[in-house]
C-alpha positions in Angstrom: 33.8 33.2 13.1 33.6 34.9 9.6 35.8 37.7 10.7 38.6 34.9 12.2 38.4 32.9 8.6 39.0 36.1 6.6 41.7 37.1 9.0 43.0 33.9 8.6 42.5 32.9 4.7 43.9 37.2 4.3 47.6 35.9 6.1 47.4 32.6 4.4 46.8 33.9 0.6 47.8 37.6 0.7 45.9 39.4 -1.5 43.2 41.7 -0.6 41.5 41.1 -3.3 40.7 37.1 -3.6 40.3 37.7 0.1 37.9 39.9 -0.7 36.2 38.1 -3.2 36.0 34.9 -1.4 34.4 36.8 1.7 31.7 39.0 -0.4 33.7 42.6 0.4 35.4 45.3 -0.9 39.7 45.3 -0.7 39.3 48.2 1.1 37.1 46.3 4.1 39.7 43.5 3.9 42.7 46.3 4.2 40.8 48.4 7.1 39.5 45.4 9.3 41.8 42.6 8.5 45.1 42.9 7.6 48.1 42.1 9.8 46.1 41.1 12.6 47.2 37.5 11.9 50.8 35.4 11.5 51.3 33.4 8.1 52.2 30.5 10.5 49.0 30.9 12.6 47.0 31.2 9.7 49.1 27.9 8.1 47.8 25.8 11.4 44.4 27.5 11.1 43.4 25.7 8.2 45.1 22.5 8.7 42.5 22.0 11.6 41.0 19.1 10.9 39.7 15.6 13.0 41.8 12.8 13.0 39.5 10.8 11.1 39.7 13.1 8.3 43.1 13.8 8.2 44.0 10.3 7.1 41.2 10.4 3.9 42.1 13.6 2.4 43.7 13.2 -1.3 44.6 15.5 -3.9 43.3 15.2 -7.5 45.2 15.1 -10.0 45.4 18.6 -12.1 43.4 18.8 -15.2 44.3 21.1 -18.1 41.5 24.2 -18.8 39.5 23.2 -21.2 
């Protein structure tokens, strides 16, 4: 599973870097393992996955200014 979610959150954000952040690696581990192994569509579905009881409760916040 962690190497489908960096696949996936890699296609959906594009940048080796946050990916690589956000997964605990180096870019150059996120460039050699996981890039282009998944479709920006795919990884768009990927993370809308969700059950049909959530769906329906999910709101945004509204955006604060940085302090």
């Amino acid at each position: 599973m962690p190497h489908t979610a960096i696949s996936m959150y890699l296609a959906k954000h594009k940048h080796e870097g946050e990916a690589a952040s956000w997964a605990g690696n180096s870019p150059n581990v996120i460039h050699r393992h996981y890039k282009g192994l998944v479709k920006e569509a795919d990884a768009n579905e990927y993370w809308n996955i969700l059950p049909a009881t959530v769906k329906s409760a999910i709101e945004k916040l509204p955006a604060q200014a940085a302090a």
